[in-house]
N, C-alpha and C positions, 0 to 999 in steps of 0.2 A: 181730047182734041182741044187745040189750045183755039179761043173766038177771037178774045183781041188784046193786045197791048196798050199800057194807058204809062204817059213818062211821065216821073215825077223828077222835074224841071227846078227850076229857080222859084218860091223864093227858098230858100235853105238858112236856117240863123245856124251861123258856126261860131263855136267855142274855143279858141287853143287852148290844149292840154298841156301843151308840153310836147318836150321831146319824139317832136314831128305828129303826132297826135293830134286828132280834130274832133270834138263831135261836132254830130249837123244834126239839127231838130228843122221837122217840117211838119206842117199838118194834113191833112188830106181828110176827104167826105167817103163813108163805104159808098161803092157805084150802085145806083138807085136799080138797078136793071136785072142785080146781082138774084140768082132765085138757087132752091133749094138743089138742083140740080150742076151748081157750079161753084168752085174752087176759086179763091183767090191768091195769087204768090207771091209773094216780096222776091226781085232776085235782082241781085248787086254784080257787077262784072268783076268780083273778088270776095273771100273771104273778109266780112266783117262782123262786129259784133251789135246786135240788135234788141232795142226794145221797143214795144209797142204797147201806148196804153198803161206803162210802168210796168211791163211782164218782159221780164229776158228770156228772150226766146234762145240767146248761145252767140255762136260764131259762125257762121257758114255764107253762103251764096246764093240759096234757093230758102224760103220759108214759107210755108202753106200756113195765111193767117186769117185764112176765115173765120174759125174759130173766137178771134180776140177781137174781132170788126165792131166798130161803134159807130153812129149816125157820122160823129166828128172822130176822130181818131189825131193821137200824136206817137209820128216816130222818131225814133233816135236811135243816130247811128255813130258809133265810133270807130274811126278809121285815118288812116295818113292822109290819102288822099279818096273824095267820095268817090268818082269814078259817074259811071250810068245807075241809076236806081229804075224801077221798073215794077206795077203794079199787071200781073199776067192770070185774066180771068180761062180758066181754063172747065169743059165740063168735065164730069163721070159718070155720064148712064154713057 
């Protein structure tokens, strides 16, 4: 059951790559609230390719990054255009 949504907004530092290409590095704090009982997602309104923390996680739209969460966290995203980014705490009991 998904609890809540949290947008991750402006600020975004972008990079041109090239040939329509962008990355966006943003930072964000793991949610203090977060307990052992709950999932955290990265999910993009498009396939993109992601890393978190300097771990590539691949290419896709949804990523379950509990896992890689640090008090401060940096992600980076490469992509044409970013679109919606979206941090979606979800539980599992």
């Amino acid at each position: 059951m998904k609890l809540h949504t949290i947008r991750l907004g402006e600020p975004w530092e972008r990079t041109d790559l090239g040939g329509g290409h962008t990355r966006h590095r943003r930072r964000f704090g793991r949610p203090r609230t977060l307990d052992a009982t709950e999932r955290l997602w990265l999910v993009c309104d498009r396939p993109v390719a992601v890393v978190l923390n300097g771990v590539e996680l691949g290419a896709c739209e949804r990523f379950d990054i509990t896992d890689h969460l640090q008090p401060r966290n940096e992600l980076v995203i490469e992509a044409g255009e970013l679109g919606a980014v979206v941090l979606e705490v979800w539980t599992v009991a």
